[in-house]
Each structure stands twice: as structure tokens, then as C-alpha cells.
TORGUDO-232045 format. One record per residue (C-alpha): residue in one letter; x, y, z. Coordinates in Angstrom, 3 decimals, decimal comma, m for minus. Example, Ala and Ser with C-alpha at 12.3 -4.5 7.8 and 13.67 -1.06 7.14 Angstrom:
BEGIN
<pake 'A'; <12,300; m4,500; 7,800>>
<pake 'S'; <13,670; m1,060; 7,140>>
This chain:
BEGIN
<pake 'X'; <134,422; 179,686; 152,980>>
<pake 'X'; <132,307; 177,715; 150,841>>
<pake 'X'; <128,648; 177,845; 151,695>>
<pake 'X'; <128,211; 174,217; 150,002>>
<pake 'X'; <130,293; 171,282; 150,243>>
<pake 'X'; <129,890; 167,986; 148,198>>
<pake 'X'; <130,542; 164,553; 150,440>>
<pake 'X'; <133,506; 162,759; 149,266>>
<pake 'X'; <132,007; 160,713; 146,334>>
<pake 'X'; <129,328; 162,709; 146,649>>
<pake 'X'; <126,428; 164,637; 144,095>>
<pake 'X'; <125,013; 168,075; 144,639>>
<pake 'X'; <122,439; 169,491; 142,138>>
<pake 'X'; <122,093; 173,113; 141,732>>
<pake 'X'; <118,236; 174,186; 140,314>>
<pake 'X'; <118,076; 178,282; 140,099>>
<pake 'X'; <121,219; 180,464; 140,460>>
<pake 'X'; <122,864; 181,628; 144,083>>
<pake 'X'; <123,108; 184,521; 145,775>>
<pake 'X'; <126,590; 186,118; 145,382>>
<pake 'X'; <129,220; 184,463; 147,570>>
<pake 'X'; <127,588; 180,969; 147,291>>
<pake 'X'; <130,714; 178,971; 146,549>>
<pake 'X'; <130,241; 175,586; 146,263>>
<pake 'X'; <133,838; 173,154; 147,414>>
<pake 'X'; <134,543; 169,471; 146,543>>
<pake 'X'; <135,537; 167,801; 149,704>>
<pake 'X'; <136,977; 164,393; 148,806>>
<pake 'X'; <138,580; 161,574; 150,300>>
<pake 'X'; <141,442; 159,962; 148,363>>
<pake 'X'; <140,552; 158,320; 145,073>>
<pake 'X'; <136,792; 159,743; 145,316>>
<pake 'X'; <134,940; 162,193; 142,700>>
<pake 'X'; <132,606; 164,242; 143,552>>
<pake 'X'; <129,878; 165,356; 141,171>>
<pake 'X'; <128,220; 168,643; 140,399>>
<pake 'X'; <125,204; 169,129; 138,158>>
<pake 'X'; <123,605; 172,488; 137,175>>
<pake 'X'; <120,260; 172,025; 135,752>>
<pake 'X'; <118,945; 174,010; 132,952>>
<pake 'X'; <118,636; 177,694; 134,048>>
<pake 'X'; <120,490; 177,128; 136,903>>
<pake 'X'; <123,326; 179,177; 135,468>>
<pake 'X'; <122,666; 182,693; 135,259>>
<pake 'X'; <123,011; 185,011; 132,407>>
<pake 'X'; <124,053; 189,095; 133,106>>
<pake 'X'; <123,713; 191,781; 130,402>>
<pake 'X'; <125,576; 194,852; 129,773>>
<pake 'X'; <125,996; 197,186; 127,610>>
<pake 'X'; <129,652; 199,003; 127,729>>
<pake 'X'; <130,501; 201,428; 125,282>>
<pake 'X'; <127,302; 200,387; 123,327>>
<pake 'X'; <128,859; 197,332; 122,919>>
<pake 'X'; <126,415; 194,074; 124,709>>
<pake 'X'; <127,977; 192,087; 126,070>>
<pake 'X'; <127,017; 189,267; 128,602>>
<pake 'X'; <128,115; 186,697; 131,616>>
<pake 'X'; <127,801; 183,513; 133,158>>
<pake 'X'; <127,293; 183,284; 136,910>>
<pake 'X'; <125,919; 180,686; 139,837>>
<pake 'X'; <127,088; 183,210; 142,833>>
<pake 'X'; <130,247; 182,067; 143,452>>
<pake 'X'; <133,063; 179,636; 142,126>>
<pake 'X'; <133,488; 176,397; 142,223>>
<pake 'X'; <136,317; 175,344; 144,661>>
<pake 'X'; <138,770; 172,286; 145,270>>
<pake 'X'; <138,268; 171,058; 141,891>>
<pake 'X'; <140,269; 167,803; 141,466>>
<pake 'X'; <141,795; 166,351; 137,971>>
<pake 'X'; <140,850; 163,123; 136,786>>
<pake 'X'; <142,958; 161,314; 133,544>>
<pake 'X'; <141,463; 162,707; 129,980>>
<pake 'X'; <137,805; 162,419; 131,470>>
<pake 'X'; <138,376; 159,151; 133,466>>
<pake 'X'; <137,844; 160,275; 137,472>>
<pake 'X'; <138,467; 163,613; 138,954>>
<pake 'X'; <135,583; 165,604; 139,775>>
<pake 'X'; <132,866; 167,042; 137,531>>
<pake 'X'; <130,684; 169,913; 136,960>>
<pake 'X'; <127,488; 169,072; 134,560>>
<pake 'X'; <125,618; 171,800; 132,626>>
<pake 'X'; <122,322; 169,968; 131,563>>
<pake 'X'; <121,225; 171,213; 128,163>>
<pake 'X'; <124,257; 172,557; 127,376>>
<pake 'X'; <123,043; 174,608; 124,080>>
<pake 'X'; <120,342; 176,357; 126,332>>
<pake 'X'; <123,123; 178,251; 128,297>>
<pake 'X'; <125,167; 178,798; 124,890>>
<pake 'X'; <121,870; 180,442; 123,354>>
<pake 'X'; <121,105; 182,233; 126,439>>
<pake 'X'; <124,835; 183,940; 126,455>>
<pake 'X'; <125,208; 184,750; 122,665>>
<pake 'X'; <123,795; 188,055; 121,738>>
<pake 'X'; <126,796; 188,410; 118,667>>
<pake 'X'; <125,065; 189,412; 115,246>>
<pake 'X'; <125,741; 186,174; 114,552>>
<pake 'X'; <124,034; 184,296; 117,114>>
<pake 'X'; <121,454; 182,511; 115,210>>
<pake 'X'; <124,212; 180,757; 113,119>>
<pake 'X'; <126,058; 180,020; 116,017>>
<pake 'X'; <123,645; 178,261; 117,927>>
<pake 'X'; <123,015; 175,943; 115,599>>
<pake 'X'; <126,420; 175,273; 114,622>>
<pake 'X'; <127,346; 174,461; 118,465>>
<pake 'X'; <124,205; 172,365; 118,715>>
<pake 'X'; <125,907; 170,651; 115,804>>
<pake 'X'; <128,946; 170,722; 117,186>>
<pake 'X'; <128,178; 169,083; 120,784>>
<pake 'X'; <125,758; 166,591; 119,153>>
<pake 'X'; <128,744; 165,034; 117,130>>
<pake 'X'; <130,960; 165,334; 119,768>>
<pake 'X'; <129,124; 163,642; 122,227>>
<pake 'X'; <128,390; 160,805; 119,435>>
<pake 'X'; <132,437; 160,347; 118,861>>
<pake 'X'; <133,828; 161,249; 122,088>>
<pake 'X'; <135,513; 164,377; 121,168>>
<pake 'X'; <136,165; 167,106; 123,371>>
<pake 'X'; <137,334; 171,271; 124,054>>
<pake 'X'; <139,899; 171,746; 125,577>>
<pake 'X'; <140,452; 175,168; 127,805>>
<pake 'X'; <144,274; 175,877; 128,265>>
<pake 'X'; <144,782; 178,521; 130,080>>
<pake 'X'; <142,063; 180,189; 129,521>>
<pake 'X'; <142,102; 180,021; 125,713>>
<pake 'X'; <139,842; 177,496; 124,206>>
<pake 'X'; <140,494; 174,829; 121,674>>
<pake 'X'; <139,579; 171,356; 120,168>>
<pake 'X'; <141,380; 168,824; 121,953>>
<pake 'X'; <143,836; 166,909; 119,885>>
<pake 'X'; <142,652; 165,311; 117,030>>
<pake 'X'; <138,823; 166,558; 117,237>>
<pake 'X'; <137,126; 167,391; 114,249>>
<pake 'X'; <135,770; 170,438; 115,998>>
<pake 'X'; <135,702; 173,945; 114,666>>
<pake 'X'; <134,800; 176,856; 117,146>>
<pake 'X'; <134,446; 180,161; 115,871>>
<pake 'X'; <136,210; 182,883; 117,697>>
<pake 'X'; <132,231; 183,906; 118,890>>
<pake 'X'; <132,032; 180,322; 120,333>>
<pake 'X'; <135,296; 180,238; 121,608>>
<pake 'X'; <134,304; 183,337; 124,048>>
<pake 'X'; <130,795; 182,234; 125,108>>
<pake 'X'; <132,802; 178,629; 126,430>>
<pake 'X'; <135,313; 180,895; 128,184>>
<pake 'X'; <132,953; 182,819; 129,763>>
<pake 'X'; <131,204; 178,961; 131,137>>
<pake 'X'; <134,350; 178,021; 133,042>>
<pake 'X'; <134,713; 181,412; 134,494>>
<pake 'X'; <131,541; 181,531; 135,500>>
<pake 'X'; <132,118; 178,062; 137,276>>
<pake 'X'; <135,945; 178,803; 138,235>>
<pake 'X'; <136,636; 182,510; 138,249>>
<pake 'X'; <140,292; 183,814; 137,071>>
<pake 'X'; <141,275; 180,384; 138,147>>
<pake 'X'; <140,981; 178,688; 134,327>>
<pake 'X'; <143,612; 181,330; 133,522>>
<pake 'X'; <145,915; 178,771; 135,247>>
<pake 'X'; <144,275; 175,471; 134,974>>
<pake 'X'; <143,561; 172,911; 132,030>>
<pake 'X'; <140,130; 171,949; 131,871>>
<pake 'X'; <138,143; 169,550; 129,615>>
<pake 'X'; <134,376; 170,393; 127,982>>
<pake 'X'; <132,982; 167,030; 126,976>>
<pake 'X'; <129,632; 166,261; 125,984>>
<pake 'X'; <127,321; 163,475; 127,195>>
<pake 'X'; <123,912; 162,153; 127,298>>
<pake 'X'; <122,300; 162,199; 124,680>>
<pake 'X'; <118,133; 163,028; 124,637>>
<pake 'X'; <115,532; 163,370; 122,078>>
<pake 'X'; <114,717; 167,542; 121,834>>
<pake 'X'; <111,076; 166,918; 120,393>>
<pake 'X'; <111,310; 170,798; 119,386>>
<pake 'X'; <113,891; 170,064; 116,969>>
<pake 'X'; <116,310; 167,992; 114,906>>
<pake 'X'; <118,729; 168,472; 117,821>>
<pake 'X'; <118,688; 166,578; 120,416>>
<pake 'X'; <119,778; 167,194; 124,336>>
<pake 'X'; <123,086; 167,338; 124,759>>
<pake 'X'; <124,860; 168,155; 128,474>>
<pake 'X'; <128,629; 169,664; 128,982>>
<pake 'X'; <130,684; 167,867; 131,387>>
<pake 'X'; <133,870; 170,059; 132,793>>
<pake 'X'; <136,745; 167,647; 134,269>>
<pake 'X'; <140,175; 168,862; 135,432>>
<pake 'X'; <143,295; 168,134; 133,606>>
<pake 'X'; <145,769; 170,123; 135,605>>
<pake 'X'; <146,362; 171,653; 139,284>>
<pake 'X'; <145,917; 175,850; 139,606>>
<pake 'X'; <149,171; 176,863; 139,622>>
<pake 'X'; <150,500; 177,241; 143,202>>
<pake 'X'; <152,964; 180,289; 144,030>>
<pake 'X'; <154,667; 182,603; 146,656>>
<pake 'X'; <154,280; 185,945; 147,422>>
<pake 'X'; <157,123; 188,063; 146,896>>
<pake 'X'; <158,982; 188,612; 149,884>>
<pake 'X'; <158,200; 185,215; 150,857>>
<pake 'X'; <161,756; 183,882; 152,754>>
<pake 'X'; <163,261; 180,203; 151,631>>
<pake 'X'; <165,641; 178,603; 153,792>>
<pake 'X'; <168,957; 177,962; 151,602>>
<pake 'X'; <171,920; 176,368; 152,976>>
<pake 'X'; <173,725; 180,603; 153,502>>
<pake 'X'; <170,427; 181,270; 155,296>>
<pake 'X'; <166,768; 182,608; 154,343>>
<pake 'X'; <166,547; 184,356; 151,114>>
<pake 'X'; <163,574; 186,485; 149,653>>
<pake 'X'; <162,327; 184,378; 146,842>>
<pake 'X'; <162,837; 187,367; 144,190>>
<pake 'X'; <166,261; 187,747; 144,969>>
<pake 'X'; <167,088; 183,601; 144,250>>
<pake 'X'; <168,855; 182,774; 141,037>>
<pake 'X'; <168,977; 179,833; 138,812>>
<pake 'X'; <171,819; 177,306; 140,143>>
<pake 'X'; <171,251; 178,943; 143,679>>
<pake 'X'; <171,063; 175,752; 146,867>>
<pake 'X'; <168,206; 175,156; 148,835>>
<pake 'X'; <167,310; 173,098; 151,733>>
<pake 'X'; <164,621; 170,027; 151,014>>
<pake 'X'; <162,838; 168,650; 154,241>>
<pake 'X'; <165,426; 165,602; 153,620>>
<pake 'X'; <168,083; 168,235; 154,564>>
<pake 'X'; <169,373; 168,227; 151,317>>
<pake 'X'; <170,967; 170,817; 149,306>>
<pake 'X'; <169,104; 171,274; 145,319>>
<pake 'X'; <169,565; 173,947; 143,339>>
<pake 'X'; <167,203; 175,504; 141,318>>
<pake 'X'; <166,787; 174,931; 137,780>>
<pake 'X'; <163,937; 177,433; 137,068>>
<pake 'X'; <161,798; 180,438; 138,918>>
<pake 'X'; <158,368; 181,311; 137,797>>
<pake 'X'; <157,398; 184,889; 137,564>>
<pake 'X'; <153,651; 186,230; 137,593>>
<pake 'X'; <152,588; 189,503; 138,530>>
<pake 'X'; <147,965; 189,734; 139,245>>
<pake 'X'; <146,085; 192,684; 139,571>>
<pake 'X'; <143,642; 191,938; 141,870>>
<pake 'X'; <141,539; 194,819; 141,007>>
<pake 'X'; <140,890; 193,571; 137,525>>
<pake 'X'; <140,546; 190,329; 138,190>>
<pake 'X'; <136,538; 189,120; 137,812>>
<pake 'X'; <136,696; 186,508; 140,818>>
<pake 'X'; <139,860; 187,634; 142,965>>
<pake 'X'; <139,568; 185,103; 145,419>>
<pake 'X'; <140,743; 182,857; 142,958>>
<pake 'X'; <144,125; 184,052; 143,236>>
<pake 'X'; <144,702; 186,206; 146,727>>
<pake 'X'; <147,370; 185,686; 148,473>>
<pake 'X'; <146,055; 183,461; 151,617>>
<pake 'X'; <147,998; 184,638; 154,834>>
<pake 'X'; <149,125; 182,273; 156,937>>
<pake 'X'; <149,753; 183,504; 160,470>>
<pake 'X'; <153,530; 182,992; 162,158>>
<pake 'X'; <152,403; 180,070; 164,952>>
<pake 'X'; <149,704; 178,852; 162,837>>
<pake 'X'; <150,698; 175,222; 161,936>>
<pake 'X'; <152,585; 174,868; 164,843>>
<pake 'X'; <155,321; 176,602; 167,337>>
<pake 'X'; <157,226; 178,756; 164,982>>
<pake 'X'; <155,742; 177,382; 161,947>>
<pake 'X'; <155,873; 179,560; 159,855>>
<pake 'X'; <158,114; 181,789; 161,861>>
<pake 'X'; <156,658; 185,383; 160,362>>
<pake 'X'; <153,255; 185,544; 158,306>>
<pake 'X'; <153,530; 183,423; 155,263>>
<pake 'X'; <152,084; 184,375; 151,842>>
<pake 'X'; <151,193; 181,943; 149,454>>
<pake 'X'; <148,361; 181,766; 146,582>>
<pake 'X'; <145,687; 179,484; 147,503>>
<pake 'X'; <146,077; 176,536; 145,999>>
<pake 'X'; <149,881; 176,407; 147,272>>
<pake 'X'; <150,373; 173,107; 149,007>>
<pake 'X'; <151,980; 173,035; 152,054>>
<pake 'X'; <153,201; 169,725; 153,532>>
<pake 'X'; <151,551; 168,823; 156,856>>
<pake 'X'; <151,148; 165,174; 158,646>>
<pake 'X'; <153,029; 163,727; 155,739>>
<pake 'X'; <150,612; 164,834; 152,760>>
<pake 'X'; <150,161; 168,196; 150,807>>
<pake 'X'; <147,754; 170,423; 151,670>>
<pake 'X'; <146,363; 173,476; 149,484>>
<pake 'X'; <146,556; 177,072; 151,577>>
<pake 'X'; <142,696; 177,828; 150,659>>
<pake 'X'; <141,994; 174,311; 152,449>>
<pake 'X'; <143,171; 175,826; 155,381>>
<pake 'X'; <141,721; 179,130; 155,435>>
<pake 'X'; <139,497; 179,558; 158,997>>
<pake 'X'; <139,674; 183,445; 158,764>>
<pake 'X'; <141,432; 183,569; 162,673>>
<pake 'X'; <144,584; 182,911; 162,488>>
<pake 'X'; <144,605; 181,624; 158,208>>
<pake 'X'; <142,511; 183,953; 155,995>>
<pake 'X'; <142,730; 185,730; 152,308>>
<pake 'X'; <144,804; 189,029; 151,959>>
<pake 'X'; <141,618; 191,219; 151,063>>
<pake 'X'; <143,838; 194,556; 151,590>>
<pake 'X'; <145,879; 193,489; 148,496>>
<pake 'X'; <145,670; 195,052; 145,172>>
<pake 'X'; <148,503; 193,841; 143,592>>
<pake 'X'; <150,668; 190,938; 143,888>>
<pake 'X'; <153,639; 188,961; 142,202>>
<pake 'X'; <153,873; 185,132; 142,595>>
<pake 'X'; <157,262; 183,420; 142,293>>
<pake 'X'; <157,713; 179,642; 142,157>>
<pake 'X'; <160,468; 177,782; 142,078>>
<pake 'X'; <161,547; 174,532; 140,461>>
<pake 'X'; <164,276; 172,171; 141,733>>
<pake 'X'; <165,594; 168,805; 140,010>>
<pake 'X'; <162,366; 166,824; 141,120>>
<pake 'X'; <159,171; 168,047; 143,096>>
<pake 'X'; <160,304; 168,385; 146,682>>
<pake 'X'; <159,659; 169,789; 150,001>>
<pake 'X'; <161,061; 173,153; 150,892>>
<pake 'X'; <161,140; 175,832; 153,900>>
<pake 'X'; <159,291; 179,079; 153,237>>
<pake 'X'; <159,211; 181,314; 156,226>>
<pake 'X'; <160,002; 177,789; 158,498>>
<pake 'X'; <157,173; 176,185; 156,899>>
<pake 'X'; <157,747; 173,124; 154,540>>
<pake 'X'; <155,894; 173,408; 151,233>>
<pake 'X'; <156,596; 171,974; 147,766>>
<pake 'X'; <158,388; 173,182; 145,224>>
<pake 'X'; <157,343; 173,793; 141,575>>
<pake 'X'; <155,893; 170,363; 139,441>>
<pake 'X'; <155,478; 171,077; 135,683>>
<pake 'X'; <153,143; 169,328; 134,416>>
<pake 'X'; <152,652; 171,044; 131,099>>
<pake 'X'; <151,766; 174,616; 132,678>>
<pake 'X'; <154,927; 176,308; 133,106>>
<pake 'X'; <153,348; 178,856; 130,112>>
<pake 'X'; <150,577; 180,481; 133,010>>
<pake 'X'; <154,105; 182,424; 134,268>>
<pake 'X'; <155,132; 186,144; 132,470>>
<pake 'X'; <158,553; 185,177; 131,839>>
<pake 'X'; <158,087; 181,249; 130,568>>
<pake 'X'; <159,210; 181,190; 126,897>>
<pake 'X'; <156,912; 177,648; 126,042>>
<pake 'X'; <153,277; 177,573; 125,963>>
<pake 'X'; <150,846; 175,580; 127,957>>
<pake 'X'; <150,955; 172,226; 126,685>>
<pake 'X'; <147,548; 169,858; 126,199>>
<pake 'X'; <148,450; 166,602; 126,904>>
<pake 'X'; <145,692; 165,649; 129,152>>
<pake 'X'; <146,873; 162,083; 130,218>>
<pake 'X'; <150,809; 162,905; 129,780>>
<pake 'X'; <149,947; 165,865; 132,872>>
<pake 'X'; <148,266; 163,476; 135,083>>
<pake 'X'; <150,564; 160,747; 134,492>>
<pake 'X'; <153,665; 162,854; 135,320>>
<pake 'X'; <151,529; 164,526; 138,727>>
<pake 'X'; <150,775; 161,209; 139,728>>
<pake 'X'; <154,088; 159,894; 139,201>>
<pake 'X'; <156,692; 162,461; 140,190>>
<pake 'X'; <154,605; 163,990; 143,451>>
<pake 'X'; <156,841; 164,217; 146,185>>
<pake 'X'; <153,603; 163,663; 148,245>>
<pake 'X'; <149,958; 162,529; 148,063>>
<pake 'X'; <147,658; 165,944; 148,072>>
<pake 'X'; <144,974; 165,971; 150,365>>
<pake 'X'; <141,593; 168,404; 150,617>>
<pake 'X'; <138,997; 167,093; 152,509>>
<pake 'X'; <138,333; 164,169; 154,598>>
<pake 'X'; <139,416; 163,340; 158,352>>
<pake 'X'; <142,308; 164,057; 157,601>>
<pake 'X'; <141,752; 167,701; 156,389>>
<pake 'X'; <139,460; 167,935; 159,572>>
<pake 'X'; <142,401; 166,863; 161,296>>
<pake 'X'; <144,683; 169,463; 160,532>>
<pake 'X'; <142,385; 172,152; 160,701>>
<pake 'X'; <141,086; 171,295; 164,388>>
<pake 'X'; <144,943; 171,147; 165,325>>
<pake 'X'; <145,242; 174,807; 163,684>>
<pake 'X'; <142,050; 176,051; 165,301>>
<pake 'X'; <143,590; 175,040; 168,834>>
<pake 'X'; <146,499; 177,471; 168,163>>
<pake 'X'; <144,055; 180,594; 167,220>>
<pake 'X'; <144,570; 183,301; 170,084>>
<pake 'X'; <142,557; 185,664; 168,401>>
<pake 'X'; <139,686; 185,576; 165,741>>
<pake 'X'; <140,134; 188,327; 162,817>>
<pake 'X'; <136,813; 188,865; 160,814>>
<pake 'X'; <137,452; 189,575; 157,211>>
<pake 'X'; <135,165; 192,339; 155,724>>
């Protein structure tokens, strides 16, 4: 659970960096942004040398969680690293660094002047269409290693956007203050576990053994087949921030009397469909009777994509079915990359949602009290 939250519209400003397992969650109302700032230093910095190569990482002591998109920049929720080049020198220890640093200095200075921005798609960093911007494969790292400091594995799924911002005299140098602002352009992927059973109209099926063209039944009742199934096997073990991606288990009875009707699997930001809006799994997680799989070392994710985004049964539960957006590439068996079109992925989420997605609020408290009530045992997760 996180130890901070941010109010709905909220700010929360982080001075010196947390102990480990200080995650820090967005808890907003519809429409509302929340706002996170990280001061300078706040960020920390580890060093280590591994087979006498140094190398280093970015850290607060924990991840940033429900992190919600905006359009290109314009609403969503936002993470703020004040003196942005500070945290870039402090994390560069290439042969190279002095150069760098004062090409990235250059670089954010101009980009804050003309609005330009990085884009980080799926993990891999680059200039967002039509910026002048040239990163070095040096500075490409050290801005990978920002997010997942901030995000954990989850920007190996997710579309975010570096852009730079205010703009203050440095009377040290000819450079002046420049902050990064991270926004989110995209949704972590959601997925089932293998195993995981979907209703179909010639009964439940595992979700590994459905085929393209095979029925299934939409909370409408109505029969869709699938048009595409997602594929993507983690190891949890190498994974820096695992909690990013394990599986959240969702105990048979949980949401309700034989829903789901066995222990359902999902990843966490999954949405399931509850009191008429979509809910993420990790929203849900109480650690009774919802909690993280921590006994898991491996696990494969299957989604699965019908003619529109829809509501389906997994295990009895109704959850939605796969929305691409531009990220079908984050699967092992997609044959398209990850595409950046910021404000074509929001407009298409917004418009083709089968549901309005909801993670925090009363209506989040809600759902969870109602789930709490059902809890006839409490499980402590070690």
C-alpha cells in the first residue's frame, strides 16, 4: 500500500529521499490532476561497481503509483524534478560525462524555450515527433533510469512524456534552471494470468488455450469473437521494482457472492468493472482477502482483444477486454511497435472506453469498504 497519497487535485512535495517501500499513489476524483514535485536532491543517486564497470541509479524509496494520462501534456497527473540537470549530473559517471552535462543542459534549456519534449515508449527513449532534440545513447540511459526510478518496470509498458518547464536564472552559469515534468500518455498495460478462466458461450476456457475467431460472452450477453491475444511472459526475479507487474490475487467471494468464483489473477493495473465504472486490481489490493502474488517468480500475461473494448467474465468476474491504444508492441508476440502518438492514444481511450476508469475518490472508498465487509480472514503478506 502506498505510504503517501496525493488529494484529488492535490500537491505533495518530496524534500530528501524515502526509506525503501515509501510509495507515493495519486488518488483522484474524475477530471482532477494531482501533482508531484521532487525538489533538488530529493531523488537519490546509488553507485555500483559490477564487473568494474560503475554504474549508477535513481531512487525515492518506492514507485510512484496510479499515475493518470493527460492529452500531450494538457491534464493528467505530474511528477516534477526541480533542477532537472542536477539529477542528470548527479547520475552520469560515463567518460563522457562532462560533455554530456552540458549538452543536456543545452538540450532542456531549448526545449523548455520551444515546447519540445522526450518521449519514453516503452521504455526506450526518444525525441517526440518533430523535436529538434538529439540524445546520445549516454543520455538516453541516464532518462531511463529517471522514470524507473519514479515508476519501476512499469515504463516498460507505459508512454510517458519528459517536458521541461520553468525557466530560472543559474547565477553559476550561462545555464539557467530548468525542471522535468513527467505526464502520462498511455495506461500500463493490463493482463491475465495464465490459467485465468473466460466465460465463452461452450463454457469457461483457460485464456491460453483461446484462439483468434473464438466467441465470448460480453456483460451485454453478447457473443464477440476475438480478433487478437496478447502474449507476455515477466520474470519477476529480474525485474528492479516487481510490484509493478505481480500478479494481484483476487480472492473467490471477494467482490461479491461468487464473484470471482475461484481466485482470480490479474496484473495490477487490470480493470475490473464494478458499480458501473472500471477499476484497476492494485486499487483494490487490502492484503485480506485482495493482495499481490509475492510467492511468484514467473508469470505469463495474456490479453485479449474483441471488436471494441468490452466487458468480459474472467473466473465470474466482469473485466474489460484489451483497448489498443498504440501499445499493442509491450506484448512478445505483437509484430508492430509501440506507436507515439500522444494525443491520437488519449483521444481513442477517451473515446472507445467501454467505461469511465475510476481510482480514488468516494467512489473507490466505496467499493473497497463493500470488499472489506466480505474479508473472513486477514492474510499478512511478508
Amino acid at each position: 500500500m502506498a505510504t503517501y497519497s496525493i488529494a484529488s487535485g492535490g500537491t505533495l512535495t518530496i524534500t530528501q529521499p524515502s526509506t525503501v517501500g515509501t510509495n507515493i499513489e495519486f488518488l483522484n476524483n474524475a477530471g482532477d490532476s494531482g501533482v508531484l514535485i521532487f525538489t533538488n536532491g530529493a531523488m537519490g543517486v546509488n553507485t555500483a561497481t559490477v564487473n568494474g564497470t560503475l554504474s549508477t541509479s535513481a531512487y525515492f524509496g518506492g514507485t510512484v503509483q496510479n499515475f493518470q494520462p493527460g492529452a500531450y501534456g494538457v491534464g493528467g497527473d505530474q511528477v516534477t524534478l526541480q533542477v532537472i540537470k542536477s539529477l542528470f549530473s548527479a547520475l552520469d559517471v560515463a567518460a563522457t560525462a562532462a560533455t554530456d552535462n552540458v549538452s543536456f543542459a543545452n538540450i532542456a534549456t531549448l526545449a523548455s524555450q520551444g515546447g519540445e519534449a522526450i518521449l519514453l515508449v516503452d521504455g526506450t527513449v526518444t525525441p517526440a515527433a518533430g523535436a529538434p532534440l538529439t540524445l546520445d545513447a549516454n543520455q538516453q540511459t541516464i532518462i531511463e533510469e529517471m522514470a524507473v526510478g519514479l515508476f519501476g518496470t512499469a515504463v516498460a509498458s507505459a508512454t510517458l512524456m519528459l517536458s521541461f518547464a520553468d525557466v530560472r536564472p543559474d547565477p553559476n552559469s550561462n545555464h539557467p534552471y530548468v525542471d522535468g515534468v513527467f505526464t502520462a500518455l498511455a495506461p500500463v498495460n493490463p493482463c491475465f494470468a495464465a490459467g485465468t478462466r473466460i466465460l465463452t458461450p461452450r463454457g469457461e476456457v483457460a485464456v491460453e488455450e483461446l484462439a483468434v475467431g473464438d466467441l465470448v460472452i460480453t456483460r451485454a450477453g453478447e457473443e464477440q469473437p476475438v480478433v487478437w491475444i496478447g502474449r507476455r511472459e515477466i520474470d519477476l526475479t529480474a525485474q528492479l521494482r516487481p510490484e509493478a507487474v505481480r500478479p494481484v490475487i483476487i480472492e473467490a467471494g471477494a467482490l461479491g457472492e461468487g464473484m470471482p468464483a475461484r481466485d482470480l489473477r490479474l496484473s495490477p493495473d487490470h480493470a475490473l468493472y464494478l458499480d458501473g465504472m472500471l477499476v484497476p486490481a492494485k486499487a483494490l489490493v487490502n492484503w485480506a482477502n485482495i493482495r499481490q502474488d509475492h510467492a511468484a517468480r514467473r508469470v505469463t500475461y495474456y490479453h485479449l482483444e474483441l471488436p471494441r473494448h468490452d466487458v468480459i467474465f474472467a473466473e465470474a468476474a466482469a473485466v474489460e477486454s484489451f483497448l489498443d491504444t498504440g501499445h499493442r508492441g509491450v506484448f512478445d508476440n505483437a509484430d508492430e511497435p509501440v506507436i507515439a502518438l500522444p494525443e491520437a492514444m488519449q483521444a481513442r481511450r477517451e473515446a472507445e472506453s467501454c467505461g469511465s476508469l475510476c481510482t480514488g475518490g468516494p467512489a473507490l472508498e466505496a467499493i473497497r469498504q463493500r470488499i472489506a465487509g466480505r474479508q473472513v480472514g486477514v492474510r499478512l503478506s511478508l
